[in-house]
Structures are given as structure tokens and as C-alpha cells.
VOGU-3710 file (C-alpha; in Angstrom, 3 decimals, decimal comma):
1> xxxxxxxxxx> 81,698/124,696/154,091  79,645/127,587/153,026  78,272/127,205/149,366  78,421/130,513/147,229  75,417/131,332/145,441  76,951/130,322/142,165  77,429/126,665/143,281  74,092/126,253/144,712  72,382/124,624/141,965  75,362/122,235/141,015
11> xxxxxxxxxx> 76,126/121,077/144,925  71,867/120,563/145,451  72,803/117,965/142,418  75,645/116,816/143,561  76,870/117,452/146,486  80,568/116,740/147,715  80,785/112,944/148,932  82,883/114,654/151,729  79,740/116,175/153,469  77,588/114,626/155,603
21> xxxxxxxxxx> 75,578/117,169/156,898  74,101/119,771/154,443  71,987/122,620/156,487  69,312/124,375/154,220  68,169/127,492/155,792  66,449/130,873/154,715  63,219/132,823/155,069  61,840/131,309/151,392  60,278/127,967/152,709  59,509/127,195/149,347
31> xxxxxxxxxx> 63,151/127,415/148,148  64,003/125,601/151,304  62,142/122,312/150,498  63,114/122,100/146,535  66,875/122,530/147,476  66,884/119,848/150,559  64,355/117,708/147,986  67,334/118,190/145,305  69,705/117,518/147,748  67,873/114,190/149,288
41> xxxxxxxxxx> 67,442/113,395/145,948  70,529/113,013/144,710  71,395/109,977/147,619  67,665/108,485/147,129  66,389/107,844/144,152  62,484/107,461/145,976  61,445/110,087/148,489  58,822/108,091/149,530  60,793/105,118/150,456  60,766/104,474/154,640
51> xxxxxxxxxx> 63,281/102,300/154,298  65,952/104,591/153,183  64,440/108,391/153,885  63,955/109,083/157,707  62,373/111,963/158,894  62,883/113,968/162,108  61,386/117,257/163,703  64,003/119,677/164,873  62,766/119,504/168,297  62,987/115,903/168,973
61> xxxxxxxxxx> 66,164/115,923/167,453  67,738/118,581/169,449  65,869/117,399/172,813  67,338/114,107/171,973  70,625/113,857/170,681  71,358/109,977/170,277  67,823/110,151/167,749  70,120/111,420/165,102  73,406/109,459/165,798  71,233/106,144/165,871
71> xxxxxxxxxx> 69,209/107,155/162,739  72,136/108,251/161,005  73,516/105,262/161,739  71,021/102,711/161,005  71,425/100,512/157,423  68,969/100,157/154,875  66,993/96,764/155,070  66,498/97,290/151,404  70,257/98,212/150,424  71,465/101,923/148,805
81> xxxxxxxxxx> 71,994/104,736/151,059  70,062/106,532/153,412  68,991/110,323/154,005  68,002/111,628/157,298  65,872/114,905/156,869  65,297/117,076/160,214  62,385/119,604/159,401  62,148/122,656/161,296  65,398/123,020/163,143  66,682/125,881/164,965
91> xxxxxxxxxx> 70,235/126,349/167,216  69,072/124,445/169,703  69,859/121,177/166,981  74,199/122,465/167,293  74,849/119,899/169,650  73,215/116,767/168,181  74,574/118,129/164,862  78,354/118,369/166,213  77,658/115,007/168,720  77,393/113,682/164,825
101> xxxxxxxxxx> 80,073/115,041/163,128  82,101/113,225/166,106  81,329/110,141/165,063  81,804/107,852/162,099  77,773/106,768/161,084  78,684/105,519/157,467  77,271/106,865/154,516  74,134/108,234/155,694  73,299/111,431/153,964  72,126/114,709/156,401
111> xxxxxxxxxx> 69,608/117,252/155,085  68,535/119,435/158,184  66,104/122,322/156,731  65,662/125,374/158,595  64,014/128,997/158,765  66,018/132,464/158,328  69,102/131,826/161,342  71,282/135,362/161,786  74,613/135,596/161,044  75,777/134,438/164,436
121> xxxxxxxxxx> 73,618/131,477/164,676  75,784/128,281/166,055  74,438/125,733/163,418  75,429/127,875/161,037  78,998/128,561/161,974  79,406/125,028/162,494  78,474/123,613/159,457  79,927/126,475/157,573  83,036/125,576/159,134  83,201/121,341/158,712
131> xxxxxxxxxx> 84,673/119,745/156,382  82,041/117,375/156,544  79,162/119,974/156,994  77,602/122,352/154,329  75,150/125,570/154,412  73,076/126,752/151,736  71,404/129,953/152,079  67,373/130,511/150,719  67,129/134,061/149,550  63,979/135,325/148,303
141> xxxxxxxxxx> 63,736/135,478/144,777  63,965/139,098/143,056  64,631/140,748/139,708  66,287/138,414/137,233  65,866/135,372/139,306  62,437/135,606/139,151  62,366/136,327/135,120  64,276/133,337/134,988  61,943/130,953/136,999  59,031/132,467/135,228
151> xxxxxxxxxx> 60,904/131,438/131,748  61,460/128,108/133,100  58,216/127,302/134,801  56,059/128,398/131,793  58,546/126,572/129,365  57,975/123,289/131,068  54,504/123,731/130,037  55,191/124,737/126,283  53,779/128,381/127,115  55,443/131,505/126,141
161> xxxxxxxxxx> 54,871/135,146/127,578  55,179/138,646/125,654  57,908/141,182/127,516  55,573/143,594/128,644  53,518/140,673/130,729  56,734/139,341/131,896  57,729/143,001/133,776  54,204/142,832/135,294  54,080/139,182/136,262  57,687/139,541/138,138
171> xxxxxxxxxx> 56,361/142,795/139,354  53,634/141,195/141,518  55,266/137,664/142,218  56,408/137,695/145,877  59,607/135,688/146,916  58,882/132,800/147,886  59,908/129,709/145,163  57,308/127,412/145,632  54,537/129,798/145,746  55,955/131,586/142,572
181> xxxxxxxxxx> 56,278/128,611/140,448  52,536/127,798/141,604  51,293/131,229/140,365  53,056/130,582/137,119  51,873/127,278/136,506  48,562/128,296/137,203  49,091/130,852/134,640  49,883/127,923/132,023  47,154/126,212/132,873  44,911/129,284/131,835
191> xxxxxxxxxx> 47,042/130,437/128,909  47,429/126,592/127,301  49,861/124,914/125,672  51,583/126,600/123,057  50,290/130,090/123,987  51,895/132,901/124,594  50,732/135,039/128,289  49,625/138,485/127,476  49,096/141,150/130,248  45,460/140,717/130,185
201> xxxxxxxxxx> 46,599/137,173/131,171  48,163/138,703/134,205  45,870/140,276/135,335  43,084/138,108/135,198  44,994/134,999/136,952  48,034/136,608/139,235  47,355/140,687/140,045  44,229/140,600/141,986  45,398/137,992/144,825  48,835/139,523/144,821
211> xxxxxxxxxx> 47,399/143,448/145,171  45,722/142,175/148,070  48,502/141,225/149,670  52,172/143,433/149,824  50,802/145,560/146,755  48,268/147,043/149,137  51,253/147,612/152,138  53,427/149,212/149,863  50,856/151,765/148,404  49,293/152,291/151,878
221> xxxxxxxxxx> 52,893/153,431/152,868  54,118/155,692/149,678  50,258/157,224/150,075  50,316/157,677/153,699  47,048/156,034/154,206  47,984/155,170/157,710  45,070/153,009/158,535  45,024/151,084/155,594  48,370/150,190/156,474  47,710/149,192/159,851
231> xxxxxxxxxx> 44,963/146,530/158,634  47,080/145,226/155,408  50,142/144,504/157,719  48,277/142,987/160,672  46,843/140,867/158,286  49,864/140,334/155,993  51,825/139,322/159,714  48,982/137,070/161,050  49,025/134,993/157,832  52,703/134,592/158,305
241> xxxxxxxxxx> 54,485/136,428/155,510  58,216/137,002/156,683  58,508/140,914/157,223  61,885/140,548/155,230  59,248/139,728/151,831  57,445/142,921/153,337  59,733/145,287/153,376  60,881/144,174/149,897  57,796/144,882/148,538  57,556/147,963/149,478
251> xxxxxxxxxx> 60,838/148,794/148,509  59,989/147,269/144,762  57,235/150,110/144,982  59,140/152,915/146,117  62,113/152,485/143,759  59,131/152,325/140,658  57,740/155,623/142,425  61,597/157,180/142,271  62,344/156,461/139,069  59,133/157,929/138,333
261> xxxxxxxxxx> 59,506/160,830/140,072  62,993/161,367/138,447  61,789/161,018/135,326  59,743/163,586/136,050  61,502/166,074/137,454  64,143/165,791/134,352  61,176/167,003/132,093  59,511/163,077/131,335  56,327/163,322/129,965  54,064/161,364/132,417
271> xxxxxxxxxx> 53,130/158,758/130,106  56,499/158,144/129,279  57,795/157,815/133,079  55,491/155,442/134,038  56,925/153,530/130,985  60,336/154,004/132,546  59,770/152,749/135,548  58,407/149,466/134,395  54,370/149,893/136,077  51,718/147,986/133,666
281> xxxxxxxxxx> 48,994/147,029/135,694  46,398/150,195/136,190  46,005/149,906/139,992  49,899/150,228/140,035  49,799/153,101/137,765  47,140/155,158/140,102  49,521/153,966/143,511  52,284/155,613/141,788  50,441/159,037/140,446  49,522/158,955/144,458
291> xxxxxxxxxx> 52,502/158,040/145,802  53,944/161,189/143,212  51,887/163,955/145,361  53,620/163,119/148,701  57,146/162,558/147,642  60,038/163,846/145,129  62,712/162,382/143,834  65,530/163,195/146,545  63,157/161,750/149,795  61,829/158,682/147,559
301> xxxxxxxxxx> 65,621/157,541/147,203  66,332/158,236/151,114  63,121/156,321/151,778  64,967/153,185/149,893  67,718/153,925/152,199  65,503/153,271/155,623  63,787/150,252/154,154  67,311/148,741/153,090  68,456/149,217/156,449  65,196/147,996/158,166
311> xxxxxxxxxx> 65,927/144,773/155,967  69,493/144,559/157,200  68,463/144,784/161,161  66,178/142,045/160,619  68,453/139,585/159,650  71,602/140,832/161,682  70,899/142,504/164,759  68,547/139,851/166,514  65,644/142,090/167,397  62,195/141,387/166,263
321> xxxxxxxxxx> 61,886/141,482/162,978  57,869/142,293/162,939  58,577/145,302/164,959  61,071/146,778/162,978  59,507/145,988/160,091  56,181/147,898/161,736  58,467/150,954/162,881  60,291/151,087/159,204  56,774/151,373/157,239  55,050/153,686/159,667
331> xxxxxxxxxx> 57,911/155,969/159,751  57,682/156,202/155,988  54,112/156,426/155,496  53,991/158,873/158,691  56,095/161,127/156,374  53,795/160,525/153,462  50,607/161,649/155,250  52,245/164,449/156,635  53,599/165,815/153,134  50,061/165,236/152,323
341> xx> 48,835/168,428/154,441  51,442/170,744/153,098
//
């Protein structure tokens, strides 16, 4: 079965004693490993136990298939039920996963976690499609799902946050869960207990590292600083971030810069735009007053459009996603430079 977005969190707590197999998959690693711990969780009381929690790569696993029936299989010396977890599995894991479903193992509880798989990836369509199977998708966090982490993370430590830090810290959080609810515990941490984040919290704990990162991409595209954008993306690639997170970091930046620019162009003071468009921090302020010299309004918003469809290529069509992430921003900050020398 395939578990809609809005079941997630209740099926992670308790999932349907009908499934046996429950595939966690998706390009946030971080979400990936609290939803298969929720999941493993709710069979095993202690994660830690060997007797009851087995773990697997995906690679042994799929290069032998009888690992998984036998471990599946096996009975607790200690009593309760087991969990099997395979790490880092990929397609090549459909057959042991269907040589499995095949057979009757007992109660032995699946959780196979996995990266981003495309729409017409075989483990997928098989679980998605067994009644004893189950696939939960990992979507990077954005927008309100981030406010709502943030609320909850800094809650847990008795720390509150003022609105206008909240639009800046959600502003330069990136989408992966784990990492986020790091940042914003380590933002507790500085704040302390019963105090409430202020921007100049912010920026002292969270803006620096993150402009650093897909901040300076996504102004080195919208300012046509071509190579600026060539080092920040080698680098950004090399240290692994998913060009999915890329490319929607950029296009967090250029739909600020739109607004902005629309604002404008409607007779906004500029004060008053930037306030529109949600930009707080000053280094985002002077990306967007450059970004507003090389683009209007009209080619901002069909700039959006390339950068949503760069996103949907790389997680439908199969192709490298680095490359067409590459293309997508060069192509946009190619048109930036040149509307630079008008």
C-alpha cells in the first residue's frame, strides 16, 4: 500500500498489523531514519537490543536473498517480536523483498530504508502494491512543515521564538529533518530555557553556516556571478547535498526576488517590498536589491518555471540529477549576467 502524506505520522506509530514490509525512501536521510526509527519502534520497545533488532546492508541483502527470508524468520531468544532493518537499499533488493512476501516468516517486522527511487522504481511498485507491503515517501521539508518542526523542536526545550525570527530561521533551514531539528536545538541551547529566539539569535547561531551553503548558489544564480556559482555548487555537490535541496533553494530565493520585484513594479516602496517578501537577514536583503538589477517581475516568475521543471526531471525522467541540476542554474544565471551588460 502506498501511505498518503496525511497518514504518515499515524502508520510510523502504528502501522497496520497486515504489513510486513514497510519501505522508507526519499532524498531527506534525516526524515528517512526518524520514520523507519518510529516505525521499528513501534514492534521493539529497545533499538539497541541484538536479540530482537537485526540489521542488514542493502547490498548483502539483495546479493543474497535467503539473508532476509532466514533473518526474517528467525525467533527471538529473548521473546517479543523482531524487526529486520535493511539500510541503504536500492532495486536491486525487489527480488529478496518479493522472495519474502512469498513466504510465511511469522511476525517479524520489515523496515527497509532507502534513498530518492523514481517513480518507476520496482521496490516501489511492489510494495506500493502488497497487501502486506507499505511505502512511505521522505520529502524535504518546506514552508509550513518547517514552521511546524521549528515550533516543536524549540518547545521541547521550553524556548519560544518571536514571528519575525521564525520567517528568517525557516528561511535559511535546508530540508533535511534531522539536520533541521539539530540547527534548532542548537538554537535552544543558545537562547535557554524559557527564552524567547530573537533574529539577532538567528543570526548569530543558524545564518552564517547556512549562507555558506545554498544561500550563496541561489544568489550566485539571480546575480549572475557565474564563477561564484561554479565553486558554491562543486562544493555544495562534493559534500553530497541532493541537487533536488539545490534547486529548492534557489527557487526559495527567486520567488522572494519576484515578489519583490512585483511589489515593485505595482508602486511598493522598497522598504516595504522587502517586507513583503518575507527577507530579514541583511545579506539576503543586498542578494535581493542585486538580484532586482538583472531581472523583472515577468522573467523572475518564468525563471520559477525552469527550476520547477528541473526539479521534476530529477525525480522522473532518470537522467542525472547533478547535471540537470548544473544545466538548470547556469541557464538562469547565464541570463542574469547577460541582463547585467544591457
Amino acid at each position: 500500500m502506498k501511505i498518503a502524506a496525511r497518514q504518515v505520522d499515524a502508520f510510523c506509530r502504528k502501522p497496520d498489523p497486515a504489513v510486513r514490509v514497510v519501505l522508507v525512501y526519499g532524498a531527506d536521510t534525516g526524515m528517512v531514519r526518524e520514520r523507519a526509527d518510529l516505525i521499528a519502534a513501534s514492534a521493539v520497545e529497545d533499538l539497541s537490543d541484538p536479540f530482537r533488532v537485526a540489521e542488514l546492508s542493502g547490498d548483502a541483502a539483495a546479493s543474497d536473498p535467503g539473508l532476509l527470508i532466514d533473518e526474517a524468520g528467525a525467533m527471538s531468544l529473548t521473546g517479543g517480536r523482531r524487526v529486520v532493518r535493511v539500510k541503504g537499499a536500492g532495486d536491486k533488493l525487489t527480488g529478496a523483498v518479493e522472495d519474502l512476501l512469498g513466504r510465511q516468516t511469522g511476525d517479524t517486522l520489515v523496515v527497509v530504508e532507502a534513498g530518492e527511487l523514481q517513480g518507476r522504481s520496482k521496490l516501489r511498485s511492489l510494495l506500493e502494491k502488497s497487501g502486506e507491503g507499505a511505502a512511505i515517501a521522505c520529502y524535504r521539508d518546506e514552508g509550513r512543515d518547517l514552521s511546524s518542526i521549528v515550533d516543536a523542536t524549540l518547545g521541547e526545550h521550553g524556548v519560544g521564538i518571536d514571528r519575525d525570527a521564525k520567517a528568517l530561521l525557516v528561511a535559511y533551514l535546508g530540508g533535511d529533518r534531522l539536520q533541521t531539528r539539530n540547527e534548532v536545538a542548537k538554537l535552544a541551547l543558545y537562547a535557554g530555557e524559557g527564552a524567547t529566539v530573537s533574529v539577532e539569535d538567528v543570526e548569530a547561531v543558524v545564518a552564517d553556516s547556512s549562507f555558506l551553503s545554498l544561500d550563496r548558489i541561489a544568489q550566485a544564480v539571480s546575480a549572475g556571478r557565474l564563477d561564484d556559482l561554479d565553486r558554491s555548487l562543486e562544493r555544495a555537490l562534493a559534500d553530497r547535498e541532493q541537487p533536488v535541496s539545490i534547486l529548492g533553494a534557489v527557487r526559495r530565493h527567486m520567488t522572494q526576488l519576484q515578489l519583490f520585484l512585483a511589489l515593485r513594479e505595482r508602486g511598493t516602496a522598497e522598504d516595504a517590498a522587502i517586507r513583503g517578501a518575507k527577507v530579514f537577514h541583511f545579506r539576503a536583503v543586498d542578494a535581493l536589491k542585486a538580484g532586482s538589477r538583472r531581472w523583472n517581475a515577468d522573467r523572475a516568475n518564468r525563471a520559477l518555471g525552469h527550476l520547477t521543471e528541473a526539479e521534476i526531471q530529477c525525480k522522473t525522467t532518470g537522467m542525472p540529477a547533478n547535471t540537470i541540476c548544473r544545466r538548470a542554474l547556469f541557464d538562469l544565471a547565464r541570463a542574469a549576467h547577460a541582463a547585467g551588460r544591457r
